[in-house]
C-alpha positions in Angstrom: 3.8 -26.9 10.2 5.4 -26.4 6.8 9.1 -24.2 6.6 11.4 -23.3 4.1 14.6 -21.3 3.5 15.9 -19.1 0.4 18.7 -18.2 -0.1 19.3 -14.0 -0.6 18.5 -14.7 -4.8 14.8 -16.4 -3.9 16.7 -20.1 -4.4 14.8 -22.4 -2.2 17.5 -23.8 0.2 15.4 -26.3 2.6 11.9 -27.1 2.7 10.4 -29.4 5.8 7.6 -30.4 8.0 6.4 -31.3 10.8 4.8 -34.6 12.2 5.5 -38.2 11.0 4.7 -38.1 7.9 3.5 -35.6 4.5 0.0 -35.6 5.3 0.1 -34.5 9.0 0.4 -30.8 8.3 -1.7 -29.0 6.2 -0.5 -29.7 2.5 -0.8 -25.8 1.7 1.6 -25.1 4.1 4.4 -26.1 1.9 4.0 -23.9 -0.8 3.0 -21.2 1.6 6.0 -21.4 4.0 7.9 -20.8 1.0 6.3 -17.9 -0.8 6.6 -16.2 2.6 10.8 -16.7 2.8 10.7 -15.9 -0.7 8.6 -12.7 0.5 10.7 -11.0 3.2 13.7 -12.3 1.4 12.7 -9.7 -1.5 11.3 -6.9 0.7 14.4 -6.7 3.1 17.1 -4.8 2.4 20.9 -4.5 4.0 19.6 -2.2 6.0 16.1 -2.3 7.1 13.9 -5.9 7.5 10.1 -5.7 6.8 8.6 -9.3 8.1 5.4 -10.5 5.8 3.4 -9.6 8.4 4.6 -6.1 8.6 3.3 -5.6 5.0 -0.3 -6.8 5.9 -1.7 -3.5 6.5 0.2 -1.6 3.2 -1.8 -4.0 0.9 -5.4 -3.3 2.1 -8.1 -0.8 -0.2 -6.6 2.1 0.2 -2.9 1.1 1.8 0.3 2.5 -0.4 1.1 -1.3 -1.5 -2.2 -2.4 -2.7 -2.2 -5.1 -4.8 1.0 -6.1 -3.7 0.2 -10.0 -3.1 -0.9 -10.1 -7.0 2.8 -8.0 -8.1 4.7 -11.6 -8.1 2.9 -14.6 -8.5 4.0 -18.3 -7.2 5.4 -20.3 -10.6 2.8 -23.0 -10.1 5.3 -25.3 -12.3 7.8 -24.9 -9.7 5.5 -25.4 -6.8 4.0 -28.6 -7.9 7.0 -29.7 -9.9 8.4 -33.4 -9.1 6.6 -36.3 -6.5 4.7 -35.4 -3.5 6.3 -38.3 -2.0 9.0 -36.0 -1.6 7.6 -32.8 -0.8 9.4 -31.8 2.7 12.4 -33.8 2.9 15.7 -33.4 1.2 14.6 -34.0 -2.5 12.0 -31.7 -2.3 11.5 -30.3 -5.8 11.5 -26.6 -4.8 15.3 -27.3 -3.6 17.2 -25.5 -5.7 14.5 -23.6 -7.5 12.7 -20.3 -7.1 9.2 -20.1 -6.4 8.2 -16.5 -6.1 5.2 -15.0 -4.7 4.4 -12.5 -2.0 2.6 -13.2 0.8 1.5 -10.3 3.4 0.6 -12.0 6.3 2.8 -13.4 9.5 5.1 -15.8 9.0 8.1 -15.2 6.9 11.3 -13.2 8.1 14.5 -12.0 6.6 17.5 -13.4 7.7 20.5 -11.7 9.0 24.2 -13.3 10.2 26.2 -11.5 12.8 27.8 -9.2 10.9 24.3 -7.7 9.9 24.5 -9.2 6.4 21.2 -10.3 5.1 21.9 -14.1 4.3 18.2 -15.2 3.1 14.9 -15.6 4.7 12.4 -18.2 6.6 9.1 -18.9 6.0 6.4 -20.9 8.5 3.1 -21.7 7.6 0.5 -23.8 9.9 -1.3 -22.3 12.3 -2.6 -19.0 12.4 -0.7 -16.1 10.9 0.5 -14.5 14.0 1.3 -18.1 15.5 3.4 -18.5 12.7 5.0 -15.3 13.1 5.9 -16.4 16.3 7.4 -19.8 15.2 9.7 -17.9 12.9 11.0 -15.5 15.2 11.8 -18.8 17.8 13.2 -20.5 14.9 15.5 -17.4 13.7 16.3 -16.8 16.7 17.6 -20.6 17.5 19.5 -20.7 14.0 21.5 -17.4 15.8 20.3 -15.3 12.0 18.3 -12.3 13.8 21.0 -10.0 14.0 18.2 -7.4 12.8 19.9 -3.8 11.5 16.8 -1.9 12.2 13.0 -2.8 11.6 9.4 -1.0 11.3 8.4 -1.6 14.7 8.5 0.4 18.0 11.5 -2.1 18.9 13.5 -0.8 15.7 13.1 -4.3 14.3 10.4 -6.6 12.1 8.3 -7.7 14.8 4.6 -7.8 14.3 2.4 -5.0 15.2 -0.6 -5.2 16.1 -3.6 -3.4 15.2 -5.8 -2.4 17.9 -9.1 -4.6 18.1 -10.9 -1.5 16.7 -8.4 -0.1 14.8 -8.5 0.3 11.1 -5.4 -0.9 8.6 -2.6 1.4 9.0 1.1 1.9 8.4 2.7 -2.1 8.8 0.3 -3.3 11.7 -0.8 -6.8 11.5 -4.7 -7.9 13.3 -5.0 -10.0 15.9 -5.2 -13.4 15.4 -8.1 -14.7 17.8 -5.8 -16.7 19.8 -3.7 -15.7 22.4 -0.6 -14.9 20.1 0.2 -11.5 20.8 0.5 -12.6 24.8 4.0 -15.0 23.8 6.7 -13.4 24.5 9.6 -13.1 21.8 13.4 -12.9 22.5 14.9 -9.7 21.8 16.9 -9.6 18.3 20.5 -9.8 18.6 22.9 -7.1 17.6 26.2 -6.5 16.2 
């Protein structure tokens, strides 16, 4: 798995991996993990927290954000800036930078301290999307930043939704992944 952190102005705070080395993840996953922070970062507000993949459906042919994912693109010098050598550790070059991009797709999730204030966002990329969604919620959710003020989903919060097998893209839904991701079950968001 790639991850990374912003900070609530789209600086890049933290970037890491998983396994033993750069190399044992999938090398996309990097810039990925960070477009989606960077993502629910910008589309969370005070008051109200979309995940990425709650914007999944809004972008499709048709959906009242289409064309979103093309709105802000990744600054390619940013992303590839510096050594790989040190892509995922503590001199990353996207430390300190901002890397833009939207991503709608599970993954990337606003973060919120206990007083409700929105102090940045995480992004995970690796697996499938909703597998990642669910590694970001875990992670949030261990860092004690899901203090969620209110959300698109039947819970009031930015949890995935998912679409029916047979249903069409509509309102912030999310698909199924294939997997057995929408069986995990998520902690509840903390609140105030």
């Amino acid at each position: 798995m790639g991850g990374a952190v912003v900070a609530t102005d789209g600086t890049v705070c933290a970037v890491a991996y998983t396994g033993a080395k750069v190399g044992d993840q999938w090398l996309g996953s990097r810039v990925i993990s960070a477009q989606k922070a960077n993502t629910a970062n910008a589309f969370s507000l005070p008051g109200l927290a979309l995940s990425t993949a709650n914007l999944y459906s809004a972008k499709q042919p048709g959906g009242s954000l289409f064309g979103l994912q093309f709105s802000n693109p990744v600054d390619t010098q940013v992303a590839y800036a510096g050594s790989a050598a040190d892509f995922g550790t503590a001199k990353d070059p996207l430390v300190g930078a901002r890397i833009g991009g939207v991503n709608v797709f599970g993954g990337g999730l606003a973060l919120y301290d206990a007083k409700g204030t929105r102090v940045g966002a995480l992004g995970v990329s690796g697996d499938s999307s909703c597998a990642d969604h669910n590694i970001a919620w875990k992670t949030r959710h261990a860092l004690a930043l899901d203090y969620v003020p209110a959300g698109v989903s039947p819970a009031k919060d930015d949890n995935i939704v998912y679409l029916d097998k047979t249903e069409q893209a509509n309102g912030f839904k999310h698909p199924l992944c294939g997997g057995t991701e929408d069986k995990v079950t998520l902690p509840p968001v903390r609140k105030q």
